[in-house]
GUMAR-470972 format. One line per field, with one value per residue (C-alpha): residue number from 1; residue in three letters; x, y, z. Coordinates in steps of 0.02 Angstrom, whole numbers. Layout:
! GUMAR-470972
i c(NUM, ...)
aa c(ALA, ...)
X c(X, ...)
Y c(Y, ...)
Z c(Z, ...)
END
This chain:
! GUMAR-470972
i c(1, 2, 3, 4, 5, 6, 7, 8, 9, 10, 11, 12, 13, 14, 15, 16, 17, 18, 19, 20, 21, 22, 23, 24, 25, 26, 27, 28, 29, 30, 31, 32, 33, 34, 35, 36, 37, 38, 39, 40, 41, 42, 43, 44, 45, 46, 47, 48, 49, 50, 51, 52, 53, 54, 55, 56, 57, 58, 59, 60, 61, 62, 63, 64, 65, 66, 67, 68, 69, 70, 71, 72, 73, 74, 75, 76, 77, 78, 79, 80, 81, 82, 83, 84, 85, 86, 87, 88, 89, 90, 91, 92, 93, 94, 95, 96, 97, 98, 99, 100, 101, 102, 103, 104, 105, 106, 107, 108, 109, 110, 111, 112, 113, 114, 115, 116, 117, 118, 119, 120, 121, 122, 123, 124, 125, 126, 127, 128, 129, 130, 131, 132, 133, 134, 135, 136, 137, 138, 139, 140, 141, 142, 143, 144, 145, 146, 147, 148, 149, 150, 151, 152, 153, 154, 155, 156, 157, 158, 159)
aa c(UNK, UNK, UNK, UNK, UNK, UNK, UNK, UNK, UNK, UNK, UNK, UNK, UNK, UNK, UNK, UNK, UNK, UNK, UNK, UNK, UNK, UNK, UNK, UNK, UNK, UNK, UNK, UNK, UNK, UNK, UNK, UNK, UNK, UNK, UNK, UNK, UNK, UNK, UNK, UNK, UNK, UNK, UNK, UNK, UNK, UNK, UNK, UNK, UNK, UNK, UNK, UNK, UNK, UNK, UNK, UNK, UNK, UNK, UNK, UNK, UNK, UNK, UNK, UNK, UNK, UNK, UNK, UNK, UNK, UNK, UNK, UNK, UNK, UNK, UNK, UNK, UNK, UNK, UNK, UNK, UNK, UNK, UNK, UNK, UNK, UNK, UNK, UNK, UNK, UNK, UNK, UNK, UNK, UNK, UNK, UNK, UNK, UNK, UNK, UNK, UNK, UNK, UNK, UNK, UNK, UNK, UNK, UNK, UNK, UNK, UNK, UNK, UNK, UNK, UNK, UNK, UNK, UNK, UNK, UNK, UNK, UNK, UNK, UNK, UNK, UNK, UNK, UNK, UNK, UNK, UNK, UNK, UNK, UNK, UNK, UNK, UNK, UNK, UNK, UNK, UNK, UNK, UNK, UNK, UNK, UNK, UNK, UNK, UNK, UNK, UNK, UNK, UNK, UNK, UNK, UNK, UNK, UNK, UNK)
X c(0, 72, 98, 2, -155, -188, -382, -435, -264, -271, -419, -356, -249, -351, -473, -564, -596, -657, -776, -846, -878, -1000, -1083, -1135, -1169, -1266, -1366, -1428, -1480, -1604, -1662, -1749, -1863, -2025, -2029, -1824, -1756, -1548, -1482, -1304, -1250, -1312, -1203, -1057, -1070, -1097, -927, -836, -903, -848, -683, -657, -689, -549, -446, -509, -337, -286, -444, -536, -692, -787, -623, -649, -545, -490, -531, -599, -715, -900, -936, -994, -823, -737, -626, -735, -588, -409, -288, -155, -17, -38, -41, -188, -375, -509, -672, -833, -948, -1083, -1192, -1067, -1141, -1057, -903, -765, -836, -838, -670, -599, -693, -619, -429, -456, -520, -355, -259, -346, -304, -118, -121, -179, -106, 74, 16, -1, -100, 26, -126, -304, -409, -574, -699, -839, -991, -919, -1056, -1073, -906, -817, -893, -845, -676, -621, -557, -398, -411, -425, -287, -193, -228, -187, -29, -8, -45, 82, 226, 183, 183, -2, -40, -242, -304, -480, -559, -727, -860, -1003, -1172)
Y c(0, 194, 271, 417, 305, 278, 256, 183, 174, 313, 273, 132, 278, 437, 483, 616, 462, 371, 509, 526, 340, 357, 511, 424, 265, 382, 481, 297, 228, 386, 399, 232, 305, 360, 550, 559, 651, 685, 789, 776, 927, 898, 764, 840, 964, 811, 757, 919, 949, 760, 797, 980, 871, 785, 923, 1092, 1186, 1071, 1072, 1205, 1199, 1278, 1377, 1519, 1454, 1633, 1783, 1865, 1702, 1673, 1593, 1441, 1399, 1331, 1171, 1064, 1046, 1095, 1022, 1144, 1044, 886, 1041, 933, 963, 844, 862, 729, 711, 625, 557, 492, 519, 655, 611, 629, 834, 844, 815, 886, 1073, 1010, 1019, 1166, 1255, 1182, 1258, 1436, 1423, 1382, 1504, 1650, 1592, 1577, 1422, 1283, 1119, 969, 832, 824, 667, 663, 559, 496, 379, 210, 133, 279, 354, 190, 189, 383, 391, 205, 261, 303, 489, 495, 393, 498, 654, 606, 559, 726, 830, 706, 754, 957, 927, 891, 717, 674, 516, 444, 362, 276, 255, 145, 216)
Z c(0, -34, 105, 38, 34, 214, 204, 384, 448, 592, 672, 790, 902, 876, 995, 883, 757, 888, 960, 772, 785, 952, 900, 721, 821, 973, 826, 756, 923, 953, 769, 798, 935, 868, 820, 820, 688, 714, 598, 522, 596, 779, 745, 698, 847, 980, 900, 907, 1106, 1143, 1049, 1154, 1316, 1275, 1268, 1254, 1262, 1072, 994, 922, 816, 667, 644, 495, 370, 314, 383, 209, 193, 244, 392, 300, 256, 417, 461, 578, 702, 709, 840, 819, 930, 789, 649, 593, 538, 540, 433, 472, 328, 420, 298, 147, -3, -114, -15, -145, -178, 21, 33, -115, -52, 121, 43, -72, 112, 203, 28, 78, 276, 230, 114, 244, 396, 482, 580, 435, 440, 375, 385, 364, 428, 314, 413, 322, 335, 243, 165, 58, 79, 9, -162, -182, -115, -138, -319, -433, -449, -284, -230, -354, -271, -105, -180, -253, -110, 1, -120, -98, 101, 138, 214, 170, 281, 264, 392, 388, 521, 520, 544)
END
């Protein structure tokens, strides 16, 4: 396997993996009970606040990417002692666009900021996630962006 292509490698030792894990697994236990709707983004902030209780002097969340850009466009969480950034696409479907817009925002926040981010861990749902990012051209990116100085991991969570 090239080291570039790490898909599911990281998950085993990182905690904020881990907490993406429970709150996909949390959201599926209470959107069995009659009249539960869980959204994908109450999920991703029951991740981010499990991932801040952690440690809430490392991680920081919904971080602007660049201060000229709309709120909209923010990195999920940023652990700035790992120089790392982690996005969760909860739900897995478009997957491949997710994290391409995710890199292209990490491009932007390197690009107007002294602190850099060397890795970002794309977290996605796997069922869907799989088919989209399970693919040559992306392999080949991540490869790309790992020869410019930007380590890409995907990890996959079952929902």
């Amino acid at each position: 396997m090239d080291k570039a292509w790490n898909a599911g490698m990281v998950s085993v030792n990182d905690p904020v993996v881990a907490a993406a894990r429970d709150a996909l697994a949390s959201a599926g236990r209470q959107g069995r009970r009659p009249g539960s709707r869980v959204t994908p983004l109450q999920i991703v902030k029951r991740w981010q606040a499990a991932v801040q209780a952690i440690d809430e002097t490392c991680f920081r969340a919904g971080v602007l990417v660049a201060p000229n850009l709309k709120v909209s466009q923010i990195v999920d969480l940023v652990d700035e002692g790992a120089r790392t950034a982690y996005s969760f696409n909860v739900i897995g479907r478009d997957a491949d666009g997710e994290l391409y817009r995710d890199i292209v925002k990490i491009m932007f926040w390197n690009q107007t900021r002294e602190f850099k981010i060397k890795r970002l861990v794309f977290i996605t749902e796997e069922e869907w996630g799989r088919k989209y990012l399970d693919t040559p051209l992306v392999r080949s990116f991540i490869e790309l962006l790992s020869v410019q100085g930007l380590e890409v991991s995907i990890e996959y969570v079952v929902q």
